[in-house]
VMD Tcl script that builds the backbone (N, CA, C; Angstrom):
set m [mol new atoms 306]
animate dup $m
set s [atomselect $m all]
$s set {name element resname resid chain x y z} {
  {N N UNK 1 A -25.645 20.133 -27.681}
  {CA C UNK 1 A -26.974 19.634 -27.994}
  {C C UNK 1 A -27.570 18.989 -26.746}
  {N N UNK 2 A -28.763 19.536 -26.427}
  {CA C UNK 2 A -29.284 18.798 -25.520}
  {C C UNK 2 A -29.566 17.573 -25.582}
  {N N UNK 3 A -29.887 16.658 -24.461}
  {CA C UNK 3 A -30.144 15.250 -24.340}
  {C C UNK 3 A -32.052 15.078 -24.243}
  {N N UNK 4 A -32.447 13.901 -25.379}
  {CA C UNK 4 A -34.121 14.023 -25.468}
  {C C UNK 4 A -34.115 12.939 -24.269}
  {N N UNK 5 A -35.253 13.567 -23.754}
  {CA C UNK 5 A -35.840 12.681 -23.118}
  {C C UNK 5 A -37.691 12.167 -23.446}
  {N N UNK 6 A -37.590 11.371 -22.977}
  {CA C UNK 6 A -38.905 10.638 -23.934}
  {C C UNK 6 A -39.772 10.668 -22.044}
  {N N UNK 7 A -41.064 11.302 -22.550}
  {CA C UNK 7 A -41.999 11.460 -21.642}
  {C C UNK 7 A -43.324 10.540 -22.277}
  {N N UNK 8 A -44.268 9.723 -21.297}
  {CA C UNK 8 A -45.237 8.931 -21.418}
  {C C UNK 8 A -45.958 9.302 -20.616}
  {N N UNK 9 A -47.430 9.689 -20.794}
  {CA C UNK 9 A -48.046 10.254 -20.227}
  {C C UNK 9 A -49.606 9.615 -20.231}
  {N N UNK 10 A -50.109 8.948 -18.641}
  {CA C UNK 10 A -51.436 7.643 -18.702}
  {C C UNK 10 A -51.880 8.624 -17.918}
  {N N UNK 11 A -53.124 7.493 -17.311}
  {CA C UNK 11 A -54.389 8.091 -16.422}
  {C C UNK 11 A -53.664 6.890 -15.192}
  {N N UNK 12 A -53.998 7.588 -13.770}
  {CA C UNK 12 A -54.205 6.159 -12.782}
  {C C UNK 12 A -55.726 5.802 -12.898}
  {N N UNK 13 A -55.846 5.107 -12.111}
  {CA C UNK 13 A -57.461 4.945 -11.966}
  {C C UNK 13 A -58.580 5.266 -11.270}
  {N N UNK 14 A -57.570 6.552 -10.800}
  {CA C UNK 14 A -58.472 7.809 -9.853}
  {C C UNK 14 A -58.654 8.851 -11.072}
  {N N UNK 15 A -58.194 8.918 -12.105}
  {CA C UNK 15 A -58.091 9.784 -13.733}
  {C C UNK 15 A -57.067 11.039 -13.591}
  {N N UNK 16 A -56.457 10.849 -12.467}
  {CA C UNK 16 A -54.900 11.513 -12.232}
  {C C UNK 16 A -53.758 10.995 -13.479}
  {N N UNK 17 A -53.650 12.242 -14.562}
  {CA C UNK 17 A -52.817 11.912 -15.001}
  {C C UNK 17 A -51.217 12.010 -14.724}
  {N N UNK 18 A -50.540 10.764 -15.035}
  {CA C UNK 18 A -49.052 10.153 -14.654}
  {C C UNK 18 A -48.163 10.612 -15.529}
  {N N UNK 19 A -47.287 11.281 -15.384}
  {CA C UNK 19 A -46.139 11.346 -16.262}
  {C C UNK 19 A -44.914 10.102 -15.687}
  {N N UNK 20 A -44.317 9.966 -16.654}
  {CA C UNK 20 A -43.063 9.268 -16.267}
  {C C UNK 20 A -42.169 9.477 -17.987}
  {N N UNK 21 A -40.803 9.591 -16.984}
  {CA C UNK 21 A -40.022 9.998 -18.532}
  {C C UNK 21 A -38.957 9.345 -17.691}
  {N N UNK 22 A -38.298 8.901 -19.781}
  {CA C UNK 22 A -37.295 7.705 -19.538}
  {C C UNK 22 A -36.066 8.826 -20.479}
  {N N UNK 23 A -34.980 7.723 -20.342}
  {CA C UNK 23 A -33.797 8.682 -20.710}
  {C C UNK 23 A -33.753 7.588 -22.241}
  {N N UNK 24 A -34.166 6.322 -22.842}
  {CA C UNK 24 A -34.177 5.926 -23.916}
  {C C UNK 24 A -35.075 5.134 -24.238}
  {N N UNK 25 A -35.124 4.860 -25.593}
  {CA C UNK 25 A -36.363 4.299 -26.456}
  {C C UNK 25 A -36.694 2.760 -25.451}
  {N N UNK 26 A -35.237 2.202 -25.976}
  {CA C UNK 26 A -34.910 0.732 -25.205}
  {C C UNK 26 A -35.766 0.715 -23.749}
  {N N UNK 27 A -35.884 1.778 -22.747}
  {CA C UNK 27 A -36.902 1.355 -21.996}
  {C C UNK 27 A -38.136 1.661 -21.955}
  {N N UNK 28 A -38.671 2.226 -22.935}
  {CA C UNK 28 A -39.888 2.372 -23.102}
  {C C UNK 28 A -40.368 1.040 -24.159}
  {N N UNK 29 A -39.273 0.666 -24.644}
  {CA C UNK 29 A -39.698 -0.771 -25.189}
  {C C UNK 29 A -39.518 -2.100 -24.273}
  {N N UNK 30 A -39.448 -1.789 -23.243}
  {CA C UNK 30 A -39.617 -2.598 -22.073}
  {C C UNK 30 A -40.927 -3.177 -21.852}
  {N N UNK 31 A -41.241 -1.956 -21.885}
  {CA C UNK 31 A -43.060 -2.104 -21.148}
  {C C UNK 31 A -43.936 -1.865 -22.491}
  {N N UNK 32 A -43.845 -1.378 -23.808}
  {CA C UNK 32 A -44.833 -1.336 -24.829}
  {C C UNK 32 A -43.819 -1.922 -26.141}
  {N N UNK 33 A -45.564 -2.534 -26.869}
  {CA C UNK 33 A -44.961 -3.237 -27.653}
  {C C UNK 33 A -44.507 -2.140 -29.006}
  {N N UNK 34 A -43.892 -2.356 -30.081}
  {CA C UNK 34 A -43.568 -1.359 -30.955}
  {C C UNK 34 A -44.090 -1.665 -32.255}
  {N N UNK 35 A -44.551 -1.127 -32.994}
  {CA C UNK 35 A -45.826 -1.141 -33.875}
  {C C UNK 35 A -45.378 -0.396 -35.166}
  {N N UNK 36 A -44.402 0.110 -35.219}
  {CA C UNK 36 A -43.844 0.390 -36.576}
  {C C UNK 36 A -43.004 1.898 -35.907}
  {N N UNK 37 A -43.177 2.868 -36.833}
  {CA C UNK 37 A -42.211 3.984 -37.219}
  {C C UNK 37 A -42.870 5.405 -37.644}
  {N N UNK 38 A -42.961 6.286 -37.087}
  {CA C UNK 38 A -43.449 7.286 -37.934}
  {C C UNK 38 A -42.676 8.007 -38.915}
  {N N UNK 39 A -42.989 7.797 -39.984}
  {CA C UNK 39 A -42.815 8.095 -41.665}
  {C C UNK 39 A -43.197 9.327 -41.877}
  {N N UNK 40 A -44.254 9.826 -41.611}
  {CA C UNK 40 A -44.917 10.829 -41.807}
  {C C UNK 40 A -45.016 12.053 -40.974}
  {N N UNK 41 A -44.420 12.303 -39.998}
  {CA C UNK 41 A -44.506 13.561 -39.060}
  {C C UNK 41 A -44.031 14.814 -40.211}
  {N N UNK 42 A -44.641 15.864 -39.817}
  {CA C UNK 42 A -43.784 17.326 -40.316}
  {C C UNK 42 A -42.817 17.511 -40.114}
  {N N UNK 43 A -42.529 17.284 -38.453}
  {CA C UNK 43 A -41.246 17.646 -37.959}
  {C C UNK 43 A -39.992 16.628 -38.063}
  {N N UNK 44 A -38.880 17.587 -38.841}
  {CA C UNK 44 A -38.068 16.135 -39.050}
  {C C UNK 44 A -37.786 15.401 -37.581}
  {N N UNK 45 A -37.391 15.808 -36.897}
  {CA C UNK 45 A -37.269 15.436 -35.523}
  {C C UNK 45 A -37.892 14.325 -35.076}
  {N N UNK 46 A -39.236 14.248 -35.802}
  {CA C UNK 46 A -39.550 13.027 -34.673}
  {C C UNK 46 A -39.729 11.782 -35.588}
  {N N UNK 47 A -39.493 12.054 -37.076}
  {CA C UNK 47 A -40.006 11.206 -38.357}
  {C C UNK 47 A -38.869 9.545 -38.236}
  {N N UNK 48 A -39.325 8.773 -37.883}
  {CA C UNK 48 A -38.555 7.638 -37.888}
  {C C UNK 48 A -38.478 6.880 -36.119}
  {N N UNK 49 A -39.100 7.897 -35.429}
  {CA C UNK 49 A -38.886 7.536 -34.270}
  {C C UNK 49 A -40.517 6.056 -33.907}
  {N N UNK 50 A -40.167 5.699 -32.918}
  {CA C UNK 50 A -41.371 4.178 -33.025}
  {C C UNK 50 A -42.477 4.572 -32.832}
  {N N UNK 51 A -43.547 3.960 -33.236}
  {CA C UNK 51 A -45.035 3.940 -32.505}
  {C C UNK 51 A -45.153 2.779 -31.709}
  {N N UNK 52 A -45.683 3.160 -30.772}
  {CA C UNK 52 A -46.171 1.953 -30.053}
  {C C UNK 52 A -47.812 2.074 -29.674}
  {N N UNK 53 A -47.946 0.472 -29.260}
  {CA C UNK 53 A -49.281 0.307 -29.224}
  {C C UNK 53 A -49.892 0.476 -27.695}
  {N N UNK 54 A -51.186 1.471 -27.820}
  {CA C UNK 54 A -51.740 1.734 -27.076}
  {C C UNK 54 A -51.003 3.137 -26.496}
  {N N UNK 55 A -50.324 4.178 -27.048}
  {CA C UNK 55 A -50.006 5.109 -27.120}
  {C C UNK 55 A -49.687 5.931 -28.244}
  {N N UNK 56 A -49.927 7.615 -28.621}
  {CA C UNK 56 A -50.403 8.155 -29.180}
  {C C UNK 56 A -49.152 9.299 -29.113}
  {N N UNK 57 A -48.670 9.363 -30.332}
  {CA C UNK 57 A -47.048 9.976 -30.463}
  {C C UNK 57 A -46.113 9.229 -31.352}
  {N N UNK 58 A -45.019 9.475 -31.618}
  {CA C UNK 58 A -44.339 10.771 -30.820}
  {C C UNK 58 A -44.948 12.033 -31.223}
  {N N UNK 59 A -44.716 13.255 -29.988}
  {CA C UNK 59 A -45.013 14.211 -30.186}
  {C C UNK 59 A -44.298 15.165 -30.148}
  {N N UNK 60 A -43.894 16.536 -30.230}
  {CA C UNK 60 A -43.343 17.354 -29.643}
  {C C UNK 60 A -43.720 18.039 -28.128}
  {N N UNK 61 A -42.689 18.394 -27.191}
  {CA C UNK 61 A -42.771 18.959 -25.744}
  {C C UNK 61 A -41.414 19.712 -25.332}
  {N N UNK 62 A -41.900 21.163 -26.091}
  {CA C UNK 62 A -40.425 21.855 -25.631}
  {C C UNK 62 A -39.454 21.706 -26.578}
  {N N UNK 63 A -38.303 22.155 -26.129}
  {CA C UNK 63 A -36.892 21.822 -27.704}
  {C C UNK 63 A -36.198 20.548 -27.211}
  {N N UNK 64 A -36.542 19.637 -26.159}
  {CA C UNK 64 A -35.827 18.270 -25.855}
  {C C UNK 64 A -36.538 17.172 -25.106}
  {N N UNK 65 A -38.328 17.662 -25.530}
  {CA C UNK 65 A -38.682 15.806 -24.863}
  {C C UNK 65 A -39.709 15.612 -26.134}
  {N N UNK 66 A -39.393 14.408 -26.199}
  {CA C UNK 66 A -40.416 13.767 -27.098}
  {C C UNK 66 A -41.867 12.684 -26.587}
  {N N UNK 67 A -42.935 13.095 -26.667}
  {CA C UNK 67 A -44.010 13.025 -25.305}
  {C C UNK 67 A -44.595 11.898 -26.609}
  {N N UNK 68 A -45.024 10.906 -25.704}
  {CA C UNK 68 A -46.297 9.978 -25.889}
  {C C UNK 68 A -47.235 9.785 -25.456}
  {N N UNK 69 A -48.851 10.137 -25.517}
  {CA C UNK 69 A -49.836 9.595 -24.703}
  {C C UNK 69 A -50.829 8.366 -24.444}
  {N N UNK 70 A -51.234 7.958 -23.660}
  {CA C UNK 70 A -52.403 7.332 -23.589}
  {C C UNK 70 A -53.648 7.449 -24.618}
  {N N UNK 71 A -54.497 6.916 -25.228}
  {CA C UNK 71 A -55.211 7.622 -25.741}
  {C C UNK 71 A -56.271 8.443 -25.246}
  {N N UNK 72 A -56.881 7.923 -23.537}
  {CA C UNK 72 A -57.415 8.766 -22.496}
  {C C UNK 72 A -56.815 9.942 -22.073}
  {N N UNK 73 A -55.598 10.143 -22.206}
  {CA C UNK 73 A -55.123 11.136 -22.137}
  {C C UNK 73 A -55.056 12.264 -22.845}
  {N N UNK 74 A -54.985 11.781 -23.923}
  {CA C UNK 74 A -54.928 12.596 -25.188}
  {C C UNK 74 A -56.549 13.039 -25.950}
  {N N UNK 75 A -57.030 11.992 -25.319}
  {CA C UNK 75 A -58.728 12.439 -25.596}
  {C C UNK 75 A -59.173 13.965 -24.679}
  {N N UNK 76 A -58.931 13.324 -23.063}
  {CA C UNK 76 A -58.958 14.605 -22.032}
  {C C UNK 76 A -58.472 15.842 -22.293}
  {N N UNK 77 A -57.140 15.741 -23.246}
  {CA C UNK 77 A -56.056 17.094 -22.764}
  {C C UNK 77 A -56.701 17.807 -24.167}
  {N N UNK 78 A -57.143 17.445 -25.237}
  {CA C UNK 78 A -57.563 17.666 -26.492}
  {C C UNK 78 A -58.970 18.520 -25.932}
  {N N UNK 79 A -59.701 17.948 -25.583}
  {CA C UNK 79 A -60.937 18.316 -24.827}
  {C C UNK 79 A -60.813 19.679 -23.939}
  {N N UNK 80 A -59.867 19.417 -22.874}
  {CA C UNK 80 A -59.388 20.745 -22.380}
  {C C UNK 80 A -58.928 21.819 -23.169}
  {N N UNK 81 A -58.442 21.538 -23.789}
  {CA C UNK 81 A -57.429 22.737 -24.893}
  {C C UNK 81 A -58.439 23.203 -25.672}
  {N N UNK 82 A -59.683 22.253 -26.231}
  {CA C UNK 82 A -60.893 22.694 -26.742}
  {C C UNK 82 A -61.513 23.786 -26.466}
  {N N UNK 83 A -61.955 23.548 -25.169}
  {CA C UNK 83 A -63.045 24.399 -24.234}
  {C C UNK 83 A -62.189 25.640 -24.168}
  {N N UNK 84 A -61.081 25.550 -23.902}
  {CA C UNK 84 A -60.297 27.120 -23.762}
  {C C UNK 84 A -60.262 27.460 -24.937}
  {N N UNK 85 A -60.352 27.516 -25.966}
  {CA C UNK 85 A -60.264 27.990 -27.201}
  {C C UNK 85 A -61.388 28.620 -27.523}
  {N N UNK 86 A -61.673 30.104 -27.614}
  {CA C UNK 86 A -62.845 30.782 -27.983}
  {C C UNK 86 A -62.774 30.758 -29.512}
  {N N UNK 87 A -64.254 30.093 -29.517}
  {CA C UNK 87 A -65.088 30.051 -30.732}
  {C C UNK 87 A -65.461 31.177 -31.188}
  {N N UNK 88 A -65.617 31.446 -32.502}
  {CA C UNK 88 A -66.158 33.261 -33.294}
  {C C UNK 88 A -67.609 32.242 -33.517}
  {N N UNK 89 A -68.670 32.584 -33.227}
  {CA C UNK 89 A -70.039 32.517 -34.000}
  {C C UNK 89 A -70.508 32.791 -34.820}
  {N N UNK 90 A -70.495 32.116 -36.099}
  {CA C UNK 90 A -70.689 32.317 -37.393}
  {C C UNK 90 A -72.032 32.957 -37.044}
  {N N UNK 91 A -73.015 32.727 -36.424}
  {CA C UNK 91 A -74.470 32.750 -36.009}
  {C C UNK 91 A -74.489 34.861 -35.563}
  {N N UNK 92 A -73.530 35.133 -34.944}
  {CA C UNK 92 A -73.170 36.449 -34.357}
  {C C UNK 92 A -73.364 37.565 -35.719}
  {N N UNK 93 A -72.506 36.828 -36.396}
  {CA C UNK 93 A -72.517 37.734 -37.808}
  {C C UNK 93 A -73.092 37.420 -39.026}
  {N N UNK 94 A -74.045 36.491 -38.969}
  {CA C UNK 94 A -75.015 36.740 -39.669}
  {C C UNK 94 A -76.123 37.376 -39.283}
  {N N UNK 95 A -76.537 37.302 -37.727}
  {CA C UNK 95 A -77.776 38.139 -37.250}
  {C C UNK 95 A -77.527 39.245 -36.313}
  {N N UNK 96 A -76.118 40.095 -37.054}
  {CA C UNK 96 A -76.018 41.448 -36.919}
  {C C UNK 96 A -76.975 42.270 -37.427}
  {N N UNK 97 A -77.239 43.420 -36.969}
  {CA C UNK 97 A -77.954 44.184 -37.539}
  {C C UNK 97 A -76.934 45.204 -38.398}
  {N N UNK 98 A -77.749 45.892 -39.727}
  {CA C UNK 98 A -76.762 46.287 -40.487}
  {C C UNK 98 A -76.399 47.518 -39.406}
  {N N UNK 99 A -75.758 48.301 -40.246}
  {CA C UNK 99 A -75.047 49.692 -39.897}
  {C C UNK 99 A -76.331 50.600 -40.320}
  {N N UNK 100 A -76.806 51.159 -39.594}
  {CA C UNK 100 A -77.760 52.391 -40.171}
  {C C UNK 100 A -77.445 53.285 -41.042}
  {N N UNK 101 A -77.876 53.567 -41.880}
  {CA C UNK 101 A -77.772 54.148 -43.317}
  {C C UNK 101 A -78.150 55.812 -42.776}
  {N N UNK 102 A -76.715 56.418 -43.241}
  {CA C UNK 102 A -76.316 57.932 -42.870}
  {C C UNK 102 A -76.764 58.711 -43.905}
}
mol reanalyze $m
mol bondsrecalc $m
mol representation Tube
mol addrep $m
């Protein structure tokens, strides 16, 4: 079984986003405070693991890291993943023209 590693992922203040990944919870509870538990994930995997405050997770990343973000981060990368995602235009197929009648 592989070993998780827990990835945290901010902005600097040039809006370069930072990764840094720790090898356990205990030091990521170093630096953030812990805010309860997630109860509710789909994935059993991550259901029980902490929330902390002012980050947005746990998440899934791959079959062995468990990623947390910033919420600037997670606003940005959401946003990106947005824009790449082609939209169908409901608008396209309603002001098709029919099929000409044979």
């Amino acid at each position: 079984m592989e070993r998780e590693i827990y990835r945290i992922v901010t902005q600097d203040s040039q809006g370069q986003i930072v990764t840094r990944d720790y090898e356990s919870l205990d030091e990521i509870r170093a630096n953030y405070h812990q805010i309860g538990t997630d109860n509710c994930s789909t994935k059993k995997e991550l259901r029980d693991l902490p929330l902390f405050r002012g980050l947005i997770g746990p998440m899934k990343e791959g079959a062995s890291i468990i990623r947390y973000e910033s919420p600037e981060v997670f606003e940005k990368l959401t946003q990106e993943w947005f824009a790449a995602v082609p939209v169908k235009s409901r608008r396209m197929k309603l002001n098709a023209s029919p099929a000409p009648n044979s």
